[in-house]
Each structure stands twice: as C-alpha cells, then as structure tokens.
BALOBA-1460 file (C-alpha; in Angstrom, 3 decimals):
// residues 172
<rec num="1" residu="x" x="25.740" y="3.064" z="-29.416"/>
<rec num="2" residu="x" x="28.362" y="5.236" z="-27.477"/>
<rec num="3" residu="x" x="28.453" y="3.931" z="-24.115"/>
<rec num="4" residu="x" x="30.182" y="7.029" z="-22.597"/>
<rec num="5" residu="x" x="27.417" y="9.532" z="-24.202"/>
<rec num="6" residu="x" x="24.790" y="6.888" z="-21.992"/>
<rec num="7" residu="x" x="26.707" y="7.102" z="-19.013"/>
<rec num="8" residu="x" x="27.295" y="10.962" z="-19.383"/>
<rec num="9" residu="x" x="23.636" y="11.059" z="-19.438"/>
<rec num="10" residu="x" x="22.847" y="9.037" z="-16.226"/>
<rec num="11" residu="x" x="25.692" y="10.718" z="-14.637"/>
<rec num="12" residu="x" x="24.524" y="14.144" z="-15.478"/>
<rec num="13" residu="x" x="21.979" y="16.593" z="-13.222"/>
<rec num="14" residu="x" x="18.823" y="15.616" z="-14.311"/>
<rec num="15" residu="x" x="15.485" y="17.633" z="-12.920"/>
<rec num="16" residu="x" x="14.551" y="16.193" z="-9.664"/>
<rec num="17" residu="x" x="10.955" y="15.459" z="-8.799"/>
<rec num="18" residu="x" x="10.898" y="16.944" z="-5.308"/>
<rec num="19" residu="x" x="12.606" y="20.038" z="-6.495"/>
<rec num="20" residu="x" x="9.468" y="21.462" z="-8.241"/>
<rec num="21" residu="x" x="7.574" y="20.459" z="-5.664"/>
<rec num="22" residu="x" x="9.686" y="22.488" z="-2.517"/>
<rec num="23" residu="x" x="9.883" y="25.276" z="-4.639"/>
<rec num="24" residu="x" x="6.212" y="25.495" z="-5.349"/>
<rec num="25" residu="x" x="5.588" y="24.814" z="-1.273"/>
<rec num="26" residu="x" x="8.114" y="27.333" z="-0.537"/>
<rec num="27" residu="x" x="6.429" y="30.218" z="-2.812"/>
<rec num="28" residu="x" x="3.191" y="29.127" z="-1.872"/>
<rec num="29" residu="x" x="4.584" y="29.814" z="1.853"/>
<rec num="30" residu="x" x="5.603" y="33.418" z="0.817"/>
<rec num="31" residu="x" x="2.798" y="34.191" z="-0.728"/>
<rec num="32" residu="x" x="0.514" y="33.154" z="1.975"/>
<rec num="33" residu="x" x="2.939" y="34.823" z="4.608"/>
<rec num="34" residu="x" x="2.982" y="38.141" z="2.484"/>
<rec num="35" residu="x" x="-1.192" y="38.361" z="2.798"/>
<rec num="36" residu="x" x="-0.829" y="37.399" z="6.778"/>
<rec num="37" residu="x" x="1.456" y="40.039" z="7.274"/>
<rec num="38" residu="x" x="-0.353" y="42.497" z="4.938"/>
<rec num="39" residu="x" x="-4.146" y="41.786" z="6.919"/>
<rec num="40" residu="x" x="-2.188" y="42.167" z="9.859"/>
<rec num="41" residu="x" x="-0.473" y="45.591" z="8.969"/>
<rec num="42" residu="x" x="-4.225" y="46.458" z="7.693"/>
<rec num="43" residu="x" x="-6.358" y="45.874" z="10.835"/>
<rec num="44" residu="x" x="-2.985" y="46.647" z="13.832"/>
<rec num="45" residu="x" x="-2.162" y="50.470" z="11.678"/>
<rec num="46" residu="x" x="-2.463" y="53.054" z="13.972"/>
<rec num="47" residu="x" x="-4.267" y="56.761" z="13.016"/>
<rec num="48" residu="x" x="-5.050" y="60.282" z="14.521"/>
<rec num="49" residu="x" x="-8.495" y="61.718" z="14.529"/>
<rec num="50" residu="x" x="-10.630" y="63.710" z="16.732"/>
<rec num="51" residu="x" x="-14.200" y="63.700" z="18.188"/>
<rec num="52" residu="x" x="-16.650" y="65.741" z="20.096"/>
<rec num="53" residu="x" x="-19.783" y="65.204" z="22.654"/>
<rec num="54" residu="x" x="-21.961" y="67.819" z="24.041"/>
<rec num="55" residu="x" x="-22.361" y="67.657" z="27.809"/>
<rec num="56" residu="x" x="-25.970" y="68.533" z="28.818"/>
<rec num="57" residu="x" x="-27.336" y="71.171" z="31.138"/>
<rec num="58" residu="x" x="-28.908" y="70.333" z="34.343"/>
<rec num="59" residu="x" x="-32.040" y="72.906" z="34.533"/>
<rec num="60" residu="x" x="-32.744" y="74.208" z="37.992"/>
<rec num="61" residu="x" x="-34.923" y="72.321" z="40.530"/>
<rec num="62" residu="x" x="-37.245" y="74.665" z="41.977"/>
<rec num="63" residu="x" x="-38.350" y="75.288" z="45.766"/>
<rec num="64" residu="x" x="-41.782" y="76.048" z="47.236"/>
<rec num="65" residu="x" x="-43.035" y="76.121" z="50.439"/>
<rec num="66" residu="x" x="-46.562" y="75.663" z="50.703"/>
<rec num="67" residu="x" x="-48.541" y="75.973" z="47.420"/>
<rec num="68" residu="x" x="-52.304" y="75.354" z="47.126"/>
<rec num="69" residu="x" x="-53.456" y="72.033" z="47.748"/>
<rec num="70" residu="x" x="-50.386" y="71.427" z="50.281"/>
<rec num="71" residu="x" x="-51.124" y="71.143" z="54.203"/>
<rec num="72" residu="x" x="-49.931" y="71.749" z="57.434"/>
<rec num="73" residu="x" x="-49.192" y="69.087" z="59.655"/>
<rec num="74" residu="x" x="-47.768" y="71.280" z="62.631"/>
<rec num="75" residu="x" x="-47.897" y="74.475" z="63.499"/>
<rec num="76" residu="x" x="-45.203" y="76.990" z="64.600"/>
<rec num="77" residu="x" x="-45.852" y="78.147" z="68.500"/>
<rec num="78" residu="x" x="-43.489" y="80.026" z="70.630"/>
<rec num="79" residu="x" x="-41.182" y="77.063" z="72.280"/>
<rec num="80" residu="x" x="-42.127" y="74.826" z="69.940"/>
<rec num="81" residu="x" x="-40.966" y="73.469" z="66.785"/>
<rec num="82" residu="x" x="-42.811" y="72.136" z="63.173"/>
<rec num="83" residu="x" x="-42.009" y="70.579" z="60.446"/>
<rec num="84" residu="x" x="-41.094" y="72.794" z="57.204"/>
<rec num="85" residu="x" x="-42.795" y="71.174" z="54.154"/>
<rec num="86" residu="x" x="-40.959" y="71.626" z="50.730"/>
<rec num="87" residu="x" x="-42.421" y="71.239" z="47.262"/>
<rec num="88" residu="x" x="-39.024" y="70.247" z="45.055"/>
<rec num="89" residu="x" x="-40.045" y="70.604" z="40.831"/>
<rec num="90" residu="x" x="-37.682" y="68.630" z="38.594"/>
<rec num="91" residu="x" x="-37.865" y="69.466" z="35.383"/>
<rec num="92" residu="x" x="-35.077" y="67.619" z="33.993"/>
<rec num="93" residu="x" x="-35.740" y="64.357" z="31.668"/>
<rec num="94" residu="x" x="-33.749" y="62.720" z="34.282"/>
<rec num="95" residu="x" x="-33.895" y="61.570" z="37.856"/>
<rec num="96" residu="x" x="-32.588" y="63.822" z="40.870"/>
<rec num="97" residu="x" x="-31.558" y="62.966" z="44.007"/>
<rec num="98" residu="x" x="-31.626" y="65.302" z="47.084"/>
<rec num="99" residu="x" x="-28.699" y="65.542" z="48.796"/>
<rec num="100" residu="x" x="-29.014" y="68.410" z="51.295"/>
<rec num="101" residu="x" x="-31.038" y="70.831" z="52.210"/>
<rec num="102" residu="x" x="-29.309" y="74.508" z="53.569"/>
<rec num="103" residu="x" x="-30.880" y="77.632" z="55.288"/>
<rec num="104" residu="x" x="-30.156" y="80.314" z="52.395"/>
<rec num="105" residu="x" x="-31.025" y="84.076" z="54.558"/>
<rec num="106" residu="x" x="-32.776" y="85.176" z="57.392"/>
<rec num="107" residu="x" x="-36.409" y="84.134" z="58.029"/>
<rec num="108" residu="x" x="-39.659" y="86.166" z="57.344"/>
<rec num="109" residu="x" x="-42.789" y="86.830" z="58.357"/>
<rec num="110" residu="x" x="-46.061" y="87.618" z="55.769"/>
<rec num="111" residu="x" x="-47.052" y="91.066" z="55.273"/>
<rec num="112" residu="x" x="-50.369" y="90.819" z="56.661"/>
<rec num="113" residu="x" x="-47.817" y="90.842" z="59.999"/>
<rec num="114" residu="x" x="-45.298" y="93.645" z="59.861"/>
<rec num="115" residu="x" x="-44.630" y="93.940" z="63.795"/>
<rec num="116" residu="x" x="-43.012" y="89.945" z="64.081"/>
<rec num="117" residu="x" x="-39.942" y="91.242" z="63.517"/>
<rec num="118" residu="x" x="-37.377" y="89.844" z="64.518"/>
<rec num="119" residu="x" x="-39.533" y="86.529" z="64.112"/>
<rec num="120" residu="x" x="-37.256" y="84.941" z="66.607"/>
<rec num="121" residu="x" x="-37.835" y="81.755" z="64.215"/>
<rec num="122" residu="x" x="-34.552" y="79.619" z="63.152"/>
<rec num="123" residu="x" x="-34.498" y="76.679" z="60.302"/>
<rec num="124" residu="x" x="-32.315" y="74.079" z="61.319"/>
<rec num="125" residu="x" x="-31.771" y="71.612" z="58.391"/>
<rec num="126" residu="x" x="-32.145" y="67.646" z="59.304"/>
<rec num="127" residu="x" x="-30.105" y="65.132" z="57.607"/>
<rec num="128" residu="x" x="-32.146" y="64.520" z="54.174"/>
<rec num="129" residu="x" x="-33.273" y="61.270" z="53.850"/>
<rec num="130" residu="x" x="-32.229" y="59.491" z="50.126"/>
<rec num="131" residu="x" x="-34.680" y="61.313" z="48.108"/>
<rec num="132" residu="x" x="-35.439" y="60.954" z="44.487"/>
<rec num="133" residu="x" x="-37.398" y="63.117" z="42.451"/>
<rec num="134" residu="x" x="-38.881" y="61.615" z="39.380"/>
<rec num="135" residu="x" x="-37.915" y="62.822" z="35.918"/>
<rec num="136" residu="x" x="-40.660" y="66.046" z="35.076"/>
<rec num="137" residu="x" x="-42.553" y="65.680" z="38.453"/>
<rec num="138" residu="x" x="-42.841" y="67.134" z="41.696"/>
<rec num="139" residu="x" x="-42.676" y="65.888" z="45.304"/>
<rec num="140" residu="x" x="-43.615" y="67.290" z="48.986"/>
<rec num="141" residu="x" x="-40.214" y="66.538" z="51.028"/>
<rec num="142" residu="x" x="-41.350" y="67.215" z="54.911"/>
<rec num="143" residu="x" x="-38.757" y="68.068" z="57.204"/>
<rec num="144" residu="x" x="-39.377" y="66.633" z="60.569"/>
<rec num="145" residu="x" x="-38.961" y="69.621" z="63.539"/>
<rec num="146" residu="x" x="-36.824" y="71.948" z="61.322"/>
<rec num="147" residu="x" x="-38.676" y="75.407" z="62.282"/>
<rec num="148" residu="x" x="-38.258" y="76.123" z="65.655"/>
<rec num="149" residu="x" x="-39.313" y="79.733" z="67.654"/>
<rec num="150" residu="x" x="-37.772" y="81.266" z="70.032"/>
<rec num="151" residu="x" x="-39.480" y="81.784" z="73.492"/>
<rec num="152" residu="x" x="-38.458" y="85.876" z="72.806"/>
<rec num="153" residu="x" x="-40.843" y="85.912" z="69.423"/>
<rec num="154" residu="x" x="-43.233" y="89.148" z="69.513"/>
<rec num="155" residu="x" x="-46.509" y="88.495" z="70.181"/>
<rec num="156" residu="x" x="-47.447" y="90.106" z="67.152"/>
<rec num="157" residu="x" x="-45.791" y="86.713" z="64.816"/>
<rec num="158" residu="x" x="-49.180" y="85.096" z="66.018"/>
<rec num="159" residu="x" x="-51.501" y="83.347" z="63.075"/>
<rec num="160" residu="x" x="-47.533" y="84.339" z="60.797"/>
<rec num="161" residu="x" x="-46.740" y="82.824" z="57.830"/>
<rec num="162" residu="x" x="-42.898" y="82.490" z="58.013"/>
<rec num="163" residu="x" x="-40.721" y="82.518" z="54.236"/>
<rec num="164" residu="x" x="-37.408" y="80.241" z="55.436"/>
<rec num="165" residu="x" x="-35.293" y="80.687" z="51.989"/>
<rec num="166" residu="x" x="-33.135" y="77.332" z="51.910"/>
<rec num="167" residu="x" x="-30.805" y="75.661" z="48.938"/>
<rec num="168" residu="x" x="-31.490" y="72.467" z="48.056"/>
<rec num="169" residu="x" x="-28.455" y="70.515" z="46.642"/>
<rec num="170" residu="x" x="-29.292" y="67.937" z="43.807"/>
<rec num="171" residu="x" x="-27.030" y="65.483" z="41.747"/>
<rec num="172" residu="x" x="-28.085" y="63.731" z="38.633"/>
C-alpha cells in the first residue's frame, strides 16, 4: 500500500458536512426573502384610477300661513302684536332643520279688504328656536309676537287677513 497516495487522500479537500448544509440554509434564505419582497411589492404598488358620486338635490321646503284645520291663537289689533303661525312641508327623505326665518316683501291685506292699504303691519322675525322637521312631514312653527300694527293702520284693515311673505332658511 502507498503510504503517500493515503496521506494525499487525508490531506486533500474532502466535501464538508456543514457545507451542504449553509448552502441549502442560505438558498432557502433567498428564496424565502425573494417571496417577502415580492408580497410586499404586490400589496405596497401604487396605481391611478378615478371615481365618481352624485351629490343629491335638496327639494324645496314649502311655506304656508294658515291652511285649513290651523288656528289662531292671537289676533292682530291696532297697537298690538300676534303671533304669525307657519306651516313648513319637507318633502325631502331627510331631516331639516330651521335655521331662520326672514321677512321676504311688503305685507298684504285679503281682497275682501282693498282700502287697508298701507296695512301699517310689520313682521319682525324672532330668533328661531332649533327646529326640526321630520323627513316627508309637516309642522306648525308659531312665532311668538312677530306681527305687529301700527297705531296709523286704516280703519278699513279691520276683520284683515294679512299675507307676510318670509324665507325660511333650512340645512340638511
């Protein structure tokens, strides 16, 4: 047996054990590191796009004084003042909330009284109190001493009817 062909053996660069094993850790590594990085690249990319929303209309809340059915609780005398009763319709399929309440023109009396003119009657608006008007319903709002007449009014305003056009401001 050649002794230096042994020893040239033993001496030589045989496979290491651990080698295989850090090499198959260290791919194992990459490969798990490439499918982080790739998830993360899939759920962090960035994109353009556009969308749209329609905004929807408020309808208009209607006014009336007096309609059948309402009452009186005061009544208008020369001097004097009463309280100006306002039915308020919302038709929207949302809430409203009064906010104020404006004179809107000069005040009128009925036909049935041609000679009151001028009526010598004045609509000043009181604070509102926090008013909300149901979705599709309707609501009397009385407003405490708003109508007031003059002293000056013709005597021929007596047993009037007086149209007080006002704006009523509402907010969703």
């Amino acid at each position: 047996m050649n002794t230096s062909r042994m020893h040239r053996i033993r001496k030589g660069t045989p496979a290491r054990p651990g080698r295989l094993a850090r090499t198959a850790a260290a791919t194992t590594a990459l490969c798990l590191l490439g499918g982080v990085g790739s998830a993360y690249a899939y759920w962090t990319a960035a994109g353009l796009g556009s969308g749209s929303a329609t905004n929807g209309t408020m309808q208009t809340v209607s006014v009336d004084a007096l309609v059948p059915g309402d009452t009186l609780q005061t009544s208008l005398v020369p001097g004097g003042s009463a309280d100006v009763v306002l039915r308020i319709t919302n038709p929207n399929p949302h809430d409203v909330a009064v906010h104020s309440v404006t004179a809107n023109g000069p005040v009128a009396a009925d036909a049935a009284h041609p000679g009151c003119t001028p009526t010598g009657v004045t609509f000043t608006p009181p604070q509102v109190p926090a008013t909300v008007i149901a979705a599709n319903t309707s609501l009397l709002v009385t407003l405490p001493g708003a109508a007031v007449m003059s002293l000056t009014s013709p005597s021929s305003c007596q047993g009037a009817q007086f149209t007080i056009p006002v704006t009523l401001e509402v907010r969703k």
